[in-house]
C-alpha positions in Angstrom: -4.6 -1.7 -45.4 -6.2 -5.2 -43.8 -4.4 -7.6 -42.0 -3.8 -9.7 -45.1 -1.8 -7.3 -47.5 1.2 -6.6 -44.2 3.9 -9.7 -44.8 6.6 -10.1 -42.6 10.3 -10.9 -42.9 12.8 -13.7 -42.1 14.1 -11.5 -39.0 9.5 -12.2 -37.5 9.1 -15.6 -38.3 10.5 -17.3 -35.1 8.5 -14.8 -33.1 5.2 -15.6 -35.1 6.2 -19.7 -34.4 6.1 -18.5 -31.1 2.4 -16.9 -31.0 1.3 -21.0 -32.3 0.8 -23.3 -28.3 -0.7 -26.0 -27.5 1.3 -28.5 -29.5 4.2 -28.5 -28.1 5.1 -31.9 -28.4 5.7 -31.1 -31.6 8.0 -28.4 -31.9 10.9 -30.0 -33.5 8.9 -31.2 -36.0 8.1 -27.6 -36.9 11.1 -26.1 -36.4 13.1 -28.3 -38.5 11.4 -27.5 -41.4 11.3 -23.2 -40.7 14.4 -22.4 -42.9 13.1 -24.5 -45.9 9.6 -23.8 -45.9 10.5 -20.2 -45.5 13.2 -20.3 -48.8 10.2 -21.9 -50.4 7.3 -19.5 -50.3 10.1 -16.8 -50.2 12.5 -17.5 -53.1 11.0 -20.6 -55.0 7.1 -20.9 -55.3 5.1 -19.9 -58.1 2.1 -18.8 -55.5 0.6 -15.9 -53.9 -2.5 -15.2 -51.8 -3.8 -13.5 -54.9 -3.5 -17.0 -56.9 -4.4 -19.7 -54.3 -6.9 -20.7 -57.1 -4.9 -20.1 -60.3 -4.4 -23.1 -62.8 -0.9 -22.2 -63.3 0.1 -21.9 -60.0 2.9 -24.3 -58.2 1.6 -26.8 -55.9 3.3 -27.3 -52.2 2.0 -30.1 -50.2 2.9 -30.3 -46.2 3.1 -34.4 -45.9 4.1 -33.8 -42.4 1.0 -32.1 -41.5 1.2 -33.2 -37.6 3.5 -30.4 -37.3 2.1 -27.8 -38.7 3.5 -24.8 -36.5 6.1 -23.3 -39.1 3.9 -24.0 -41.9 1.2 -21.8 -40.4 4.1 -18.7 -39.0 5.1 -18.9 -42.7 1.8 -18.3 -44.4 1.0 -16.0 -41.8 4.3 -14.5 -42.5 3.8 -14.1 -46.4 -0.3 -12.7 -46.0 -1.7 -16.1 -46.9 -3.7 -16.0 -43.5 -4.3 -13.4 -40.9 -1.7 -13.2 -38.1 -3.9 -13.3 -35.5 -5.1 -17.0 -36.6 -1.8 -18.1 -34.8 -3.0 -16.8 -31.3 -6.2 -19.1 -31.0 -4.6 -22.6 -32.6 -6.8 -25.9 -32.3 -9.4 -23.4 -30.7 -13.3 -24.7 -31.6 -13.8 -21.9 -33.8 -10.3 -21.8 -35.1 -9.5 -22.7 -39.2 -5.8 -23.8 -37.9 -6.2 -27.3 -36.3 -3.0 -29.4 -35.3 -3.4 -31.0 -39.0 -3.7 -28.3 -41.9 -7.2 -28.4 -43.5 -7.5 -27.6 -47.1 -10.9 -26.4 -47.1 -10.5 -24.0 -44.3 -6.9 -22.6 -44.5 -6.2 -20.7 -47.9 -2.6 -21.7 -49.9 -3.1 -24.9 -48.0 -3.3 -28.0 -50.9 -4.1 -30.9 -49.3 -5.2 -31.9 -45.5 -2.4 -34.1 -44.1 -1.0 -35.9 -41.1 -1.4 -39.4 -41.9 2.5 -40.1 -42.6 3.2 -41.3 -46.3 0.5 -39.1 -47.6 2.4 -36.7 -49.2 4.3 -38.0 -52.0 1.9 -40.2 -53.5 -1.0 -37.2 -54.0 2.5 -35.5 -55.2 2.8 -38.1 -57.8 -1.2 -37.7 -58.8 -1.3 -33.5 -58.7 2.0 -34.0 -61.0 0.3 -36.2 -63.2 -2.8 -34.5 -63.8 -1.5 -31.3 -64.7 0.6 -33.2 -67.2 -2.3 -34.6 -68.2 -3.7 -30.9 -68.7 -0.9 -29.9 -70.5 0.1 -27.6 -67.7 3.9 -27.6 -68.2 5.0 -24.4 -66.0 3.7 -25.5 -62.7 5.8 -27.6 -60.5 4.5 -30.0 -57.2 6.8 -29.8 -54.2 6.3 -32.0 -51.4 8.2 -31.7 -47.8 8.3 -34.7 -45.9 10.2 -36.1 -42.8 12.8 -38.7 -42.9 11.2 -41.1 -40.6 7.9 -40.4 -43.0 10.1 -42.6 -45.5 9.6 -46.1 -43.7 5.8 -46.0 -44.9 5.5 -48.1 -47.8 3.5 -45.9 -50.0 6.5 -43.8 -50.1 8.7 -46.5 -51.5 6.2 -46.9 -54.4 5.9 -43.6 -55.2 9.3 -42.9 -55.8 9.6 -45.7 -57.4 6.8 -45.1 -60.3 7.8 -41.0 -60.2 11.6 -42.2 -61.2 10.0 -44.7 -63.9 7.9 -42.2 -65.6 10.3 -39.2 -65.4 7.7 -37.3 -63.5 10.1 -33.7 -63.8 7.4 -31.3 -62.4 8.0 -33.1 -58.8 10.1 -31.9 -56.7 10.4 -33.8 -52.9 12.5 -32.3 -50.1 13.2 -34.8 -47.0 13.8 -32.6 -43.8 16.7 -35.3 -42.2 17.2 -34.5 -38.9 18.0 -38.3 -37.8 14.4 -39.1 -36.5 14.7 -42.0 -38.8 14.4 -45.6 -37.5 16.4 -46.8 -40.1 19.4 -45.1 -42.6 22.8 -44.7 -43.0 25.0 -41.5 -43.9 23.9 -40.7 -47.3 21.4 -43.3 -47.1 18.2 -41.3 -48.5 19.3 -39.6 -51.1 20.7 -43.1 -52.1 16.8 -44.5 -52.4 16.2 -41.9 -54.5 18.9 -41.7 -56.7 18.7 -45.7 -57.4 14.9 -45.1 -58.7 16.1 -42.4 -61.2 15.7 -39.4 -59.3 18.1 -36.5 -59.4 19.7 -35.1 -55.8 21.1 -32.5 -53.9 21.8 -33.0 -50.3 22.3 -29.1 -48.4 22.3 -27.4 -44.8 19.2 -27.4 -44.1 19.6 -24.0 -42.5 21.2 -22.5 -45.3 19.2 -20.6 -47.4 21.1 -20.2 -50.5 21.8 -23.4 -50.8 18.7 -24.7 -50.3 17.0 -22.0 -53.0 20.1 -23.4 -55.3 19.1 -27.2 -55.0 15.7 -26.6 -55.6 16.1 -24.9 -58.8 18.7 -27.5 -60.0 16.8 -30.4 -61.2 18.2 -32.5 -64.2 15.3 -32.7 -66.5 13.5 -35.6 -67.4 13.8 -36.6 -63.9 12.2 -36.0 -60.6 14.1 -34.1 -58.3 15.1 -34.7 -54.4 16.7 -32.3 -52.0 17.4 -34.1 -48.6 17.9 -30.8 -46.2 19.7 -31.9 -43.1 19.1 -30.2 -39.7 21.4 -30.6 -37.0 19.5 -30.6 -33.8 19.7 -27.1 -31.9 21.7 -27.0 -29.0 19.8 -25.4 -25.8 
């Protein structure tokens, strides 16, 4: 059995975050986002390490790649990459740098960091396999609150609620990093550019699994996930 076929549980993830140094400045940027990248590649994605490649695939793109810690425990978690990537992080020879590269880390779709990055190449994947006639697949895109004051977020929800761009699915992890907002203030943006919404716990995993899987069709779905900071 190689290293790749062994996945782990919900019970080892917080002890394979642990395994990832040498960015700490941005744990809670990872660890706001565990609980919802883990129901994703869990309960919700159409993906496996066995169809990284396959046309029929879903797509997941990390927008806030500049925290990249839980993204990595989780793929390491479901046998996307080897566990003992997460011990030697940023390291010269290393494929996991402190932004997630898509040529060099399998399941990873896109290379980000750059805040605001996300959703637009969401909007594109989601159009080209429309294009393709690829109906089945579905684009999910995590990004931070605070990611949402970059412009090129505004117009991408914008033209994704004009066209009824269904296979796109956005969660916003909101744990009040946000320069601006107001309670109930991002769903709101969404909702007013045609978007359907769901705003959960973003520790609960049920309810996250059940807001990702109730979209209204014809419409491109938001789930705003909200994670309470973590008392020490």
């Amino acid at each position: 059995m190689s290293a790749l076929d062994v996945q782990h549980g919900y019970a080892q993830l917080h002890a394979l975050l642990s395994r990832v140094t040498g960015d700490e400045k941005h744990l809670p940027s990872a660890t706001s986002t565990l609980d919802v990248l883990w129901v994703l590649y869990d309960r919700v994605l159409n993906v496996s390490p066995d169809t990284v490649d396959a046309p029929d695939r879903d797509r997941f793109l990390l927008s806030k790649g500049h925290g990249p810690a839980a993204y990595y425990a989780v793929l390491a978690a479901k046998g996307f990459i080897p566990t003992e990537w997460l011990d030697d992080v940023a390291s010269f020879l290393s494929p996991l740098g402190h932004h997630p590269d898509r040529v060099l880390v399998p399941g990873v779709e896109i290379s980000s960091g750059s805040l605001g990055h996300g959703l637009p190449i969401g909007v594109g994947i989601a159009l080209g396999l429309r294009a393709q006639g690829l109906t089945s697949p579905k684009v999910y895109v995590l990004v931070g609150d605070a990611e949402l004051d970059e412009g090129s977020n505004h117009e991408a929800i914008a033209y994704a609620g004009a066209i009824g761009l269904d296979n796109l699915i956005v969660t916003v992890i909101d744990n009040q990093s946000a320069t601006h907002g107001w309670p109930g203030g991002i769903s709101s943006r969404f909702s007013v550019a045609g978007w359907s919404t769901a705003t959960v716990d973003g520790r609960d995993h049920d309810a996250i699994e059940h807001a990702l899987r109730t979209p209204l069709p014809g419409r491109p779905h938001a789930v705003v996930a909200v994670v309470e900071p973590k008392e020490e």
